[in-house]
C-alpha positions in Angstrom: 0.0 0.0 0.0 3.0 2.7 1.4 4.6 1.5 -2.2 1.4 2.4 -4.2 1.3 6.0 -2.5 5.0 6.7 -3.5 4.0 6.3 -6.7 1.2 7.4 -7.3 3.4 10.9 -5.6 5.9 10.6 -8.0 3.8 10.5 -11.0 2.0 13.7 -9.8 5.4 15.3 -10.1 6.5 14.8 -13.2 3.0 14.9 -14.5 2.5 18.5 -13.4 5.2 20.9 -13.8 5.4 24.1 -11.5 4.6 26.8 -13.7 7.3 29.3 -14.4 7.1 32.8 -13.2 5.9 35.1 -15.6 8.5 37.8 -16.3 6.3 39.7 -19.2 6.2 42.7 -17.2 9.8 43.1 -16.7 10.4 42.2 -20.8 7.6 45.1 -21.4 8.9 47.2 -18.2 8.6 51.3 -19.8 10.1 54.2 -18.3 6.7 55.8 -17.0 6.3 55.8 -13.2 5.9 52.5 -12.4 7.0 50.0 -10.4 7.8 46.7 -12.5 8.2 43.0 -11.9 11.4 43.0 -10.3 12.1 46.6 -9.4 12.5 47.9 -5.8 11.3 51.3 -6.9 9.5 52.9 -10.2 11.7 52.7 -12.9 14.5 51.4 -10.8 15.9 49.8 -14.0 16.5 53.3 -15.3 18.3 54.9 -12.3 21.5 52.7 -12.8 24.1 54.4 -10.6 20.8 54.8 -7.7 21.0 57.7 -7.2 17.6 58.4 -7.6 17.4 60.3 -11.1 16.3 58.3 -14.0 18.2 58.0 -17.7 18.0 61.2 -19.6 18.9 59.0 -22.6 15.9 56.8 -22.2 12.9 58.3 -24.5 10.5 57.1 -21.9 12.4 58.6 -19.3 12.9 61.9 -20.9 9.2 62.0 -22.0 8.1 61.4 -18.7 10.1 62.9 -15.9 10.8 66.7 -16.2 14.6 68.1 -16.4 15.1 68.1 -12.5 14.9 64.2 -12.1 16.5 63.6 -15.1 20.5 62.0 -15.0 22.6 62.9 -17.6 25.2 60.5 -16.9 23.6 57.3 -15.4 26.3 55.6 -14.6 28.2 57.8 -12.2 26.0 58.5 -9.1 28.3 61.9 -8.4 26.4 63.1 -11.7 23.0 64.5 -11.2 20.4 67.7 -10.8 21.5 67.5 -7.2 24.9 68.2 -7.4 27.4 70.9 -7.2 29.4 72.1 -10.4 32.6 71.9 -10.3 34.4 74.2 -12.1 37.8 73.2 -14.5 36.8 69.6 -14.2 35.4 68.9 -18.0 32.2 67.3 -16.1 28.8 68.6 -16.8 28.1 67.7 -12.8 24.3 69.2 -11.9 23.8 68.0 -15.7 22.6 71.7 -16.5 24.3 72.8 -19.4 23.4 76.5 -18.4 25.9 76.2 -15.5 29.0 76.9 -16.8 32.1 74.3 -16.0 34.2 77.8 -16.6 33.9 81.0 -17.7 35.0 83.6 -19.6 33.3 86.9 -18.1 35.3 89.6 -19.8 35.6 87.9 -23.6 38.8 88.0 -23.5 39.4 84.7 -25.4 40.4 82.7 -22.3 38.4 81.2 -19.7 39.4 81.0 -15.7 40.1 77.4 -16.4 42.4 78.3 -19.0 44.6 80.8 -17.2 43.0 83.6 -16.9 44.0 85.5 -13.9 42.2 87.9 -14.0 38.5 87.4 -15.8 37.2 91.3 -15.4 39.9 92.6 -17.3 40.1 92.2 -21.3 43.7 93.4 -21.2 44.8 90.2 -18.9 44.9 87.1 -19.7 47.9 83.9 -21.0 50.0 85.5 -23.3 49.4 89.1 -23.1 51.2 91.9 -23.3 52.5 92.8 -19.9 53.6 96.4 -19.0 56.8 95.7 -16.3 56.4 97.4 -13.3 52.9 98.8 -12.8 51.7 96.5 -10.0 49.4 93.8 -12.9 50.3 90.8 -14.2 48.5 91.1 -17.5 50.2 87.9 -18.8 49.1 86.4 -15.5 52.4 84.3 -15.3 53.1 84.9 -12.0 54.8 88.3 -11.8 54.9 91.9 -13.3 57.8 91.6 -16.2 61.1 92.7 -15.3 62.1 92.7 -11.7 61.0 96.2 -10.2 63.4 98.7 -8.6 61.3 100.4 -6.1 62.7 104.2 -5.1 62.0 105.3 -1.6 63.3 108.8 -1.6 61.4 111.4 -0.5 59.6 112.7 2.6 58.2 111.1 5.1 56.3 112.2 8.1 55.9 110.2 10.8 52.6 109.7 12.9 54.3 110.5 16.2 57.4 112.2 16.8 61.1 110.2 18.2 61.7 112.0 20.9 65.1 111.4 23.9 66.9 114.2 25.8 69.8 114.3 28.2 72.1 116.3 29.2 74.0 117.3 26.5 71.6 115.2 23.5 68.0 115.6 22.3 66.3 113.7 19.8 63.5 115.1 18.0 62.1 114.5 14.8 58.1 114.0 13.0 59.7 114.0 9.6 62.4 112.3 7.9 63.9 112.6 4.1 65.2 109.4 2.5 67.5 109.1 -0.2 67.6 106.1 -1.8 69.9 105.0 -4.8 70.7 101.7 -5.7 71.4 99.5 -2.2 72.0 102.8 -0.3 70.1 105.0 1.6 70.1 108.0 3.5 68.0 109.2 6.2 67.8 112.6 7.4 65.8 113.9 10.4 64.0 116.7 10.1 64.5 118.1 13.9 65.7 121.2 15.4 69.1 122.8 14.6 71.0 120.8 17.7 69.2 117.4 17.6 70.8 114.7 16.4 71.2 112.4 14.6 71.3 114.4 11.1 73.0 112.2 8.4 72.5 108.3 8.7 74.0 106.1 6.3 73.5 102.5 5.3 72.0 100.1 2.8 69.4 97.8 2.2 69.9 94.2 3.7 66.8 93.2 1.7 64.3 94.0 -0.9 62.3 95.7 1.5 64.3 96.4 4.9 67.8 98.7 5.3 69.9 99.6 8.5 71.6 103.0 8.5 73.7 104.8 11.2 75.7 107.1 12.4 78.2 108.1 15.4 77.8 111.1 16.9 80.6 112.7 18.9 80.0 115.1 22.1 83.3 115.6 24.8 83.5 112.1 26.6 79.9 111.2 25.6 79.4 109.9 22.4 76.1 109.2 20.4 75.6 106.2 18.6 72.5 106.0 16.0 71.6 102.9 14.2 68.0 103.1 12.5 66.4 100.0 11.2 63.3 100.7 8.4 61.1 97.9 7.2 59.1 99.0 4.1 55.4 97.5 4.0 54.7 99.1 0.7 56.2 102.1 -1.0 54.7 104.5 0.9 54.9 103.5 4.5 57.8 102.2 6.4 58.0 101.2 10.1 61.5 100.3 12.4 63.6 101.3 15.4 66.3 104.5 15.9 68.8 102.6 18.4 70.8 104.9 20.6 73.9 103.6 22.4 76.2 106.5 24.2 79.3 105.4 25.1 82.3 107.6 27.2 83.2 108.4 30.7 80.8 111.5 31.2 77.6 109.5 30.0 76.7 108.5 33.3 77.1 111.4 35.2 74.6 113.2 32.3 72.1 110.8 32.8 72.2 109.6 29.1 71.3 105.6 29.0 70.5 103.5 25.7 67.3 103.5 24.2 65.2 101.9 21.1 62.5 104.7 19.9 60.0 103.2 17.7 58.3 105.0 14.9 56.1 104.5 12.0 56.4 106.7 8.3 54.5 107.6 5.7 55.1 109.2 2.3 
């Protein structure tokens, strides 16, 4: 009898198949909205990279979504309405073509992401002409042409006057006249007819900073003046005028060191 069962089981089996699923909807699946046999989401099989915008190069797709959920490259999920552009980067990223990946404001010829330093200006850009010297870099290389001897003579006033007395010395100067040629300089206090110093030589010790000085002699005190200038553009300058007295009597006239800070224009 258990042996009739068995068989009678077995030839039910192979007598009735199970039928296969039916996978028509996926074959027929349209990019329109809805969810198909086999997709998580609607239109899943469009969004390949998942990032949740659908194939711009799909005719369903582009038919049926508007430009916002559109992907114009679906197969980098970094690529979509939702993103950022990125300029210089040859990537169309928010896949607007109105956002520009560079630009070229002033029509010059040459975009930002071609080396233009300078996109408000017609007259700068790669290769142009570049006047040495006059503070633009119109060939935006880097620098302005030949290297720029900057003069510094003339007068400067200063926005508080040095000031130092003792017996026998006074400082007092709130103006100053620079000559400057080549690596020298000269720097003369404008003070009253006893003050010192009056004549400091010295020379630059950079492109932008000299040291000048100058002794002084006075009986058995002597005056030494050393003035240090730092140049923070061409027309302001800011240091120290050093004073070191050195001789027998420069105790007894109450004359001690000092560094008097100042600051310059022109």
């Amino acid at each position: 009898m258990r042996l009739a069962v068995l068989l009678l089981l077995a030839y039910s089996l192979t007598a009735c198949p199970t039928t296969p699923r039916d996978d028509d909807d996926a074959a027929d699946s349209n990019c329109d909205g809805e969810q198909d046999l086999g997709e998580f989401y609607a239109d899943e099989s469009y969004d390949a990279d998942a990032d949740g915008f659908f194939d711009a190069d799909d005719p369903g797709c582009a038919e049926f979504y508007d430009a916002a959920q559109l992907d114009c490259d679906d197969t980098n999920d970094l690529i979509n309405p939702d993103e950022a552009e990125t300029e210089c980067n040859d990537v169309d990223d928010d896949c607007d073509a109105d956002t520009a990946d560079s630009s070229d404001l002033d029509a010059d010829g040459f975009t930002t992401c071609e080396g233009d330093c300078n996109d408000a200006s017609q007259l700068v850009y790669p290769g142009a002409p570049d006047e040495d010297c006059n503070g633009v870099d119109e060939d935006c290389n880097g620098d302005d042409g030949e290297p720029c001897d900057t003069n510094y003579s003339g007068d400067w006033t200063l926005t508080s006057a040095v000031t130092y007395a003792c017996t026998g010395w006074e400082v007092d100067f709130a103006a100053m006249t620079l000559n400057h040629v080549g690596d020298d300089i000269a720097v003369s206090p404008d003070g009253c007819g006893s003050c010192a110093p009056t004549n400091l030589q010295g020379s630059f010790n950079s492109d932008t900073q000299f040291v000048a000085g100058q002794t002084v002699p006075s009986g058995n005190c002597n005056a030494e003046f050393s003035m240090l200038g730092t140049f923070t553009n061409t027309d302001s300058v800011f240091g120290n005028l050093s004073i070191n007295f050195t001789g027998s009597d420069c105790g007894t006239n109450g004359c001690v060191g000092q560094v008097l800070s100042y600051e310059a224009t022109r």
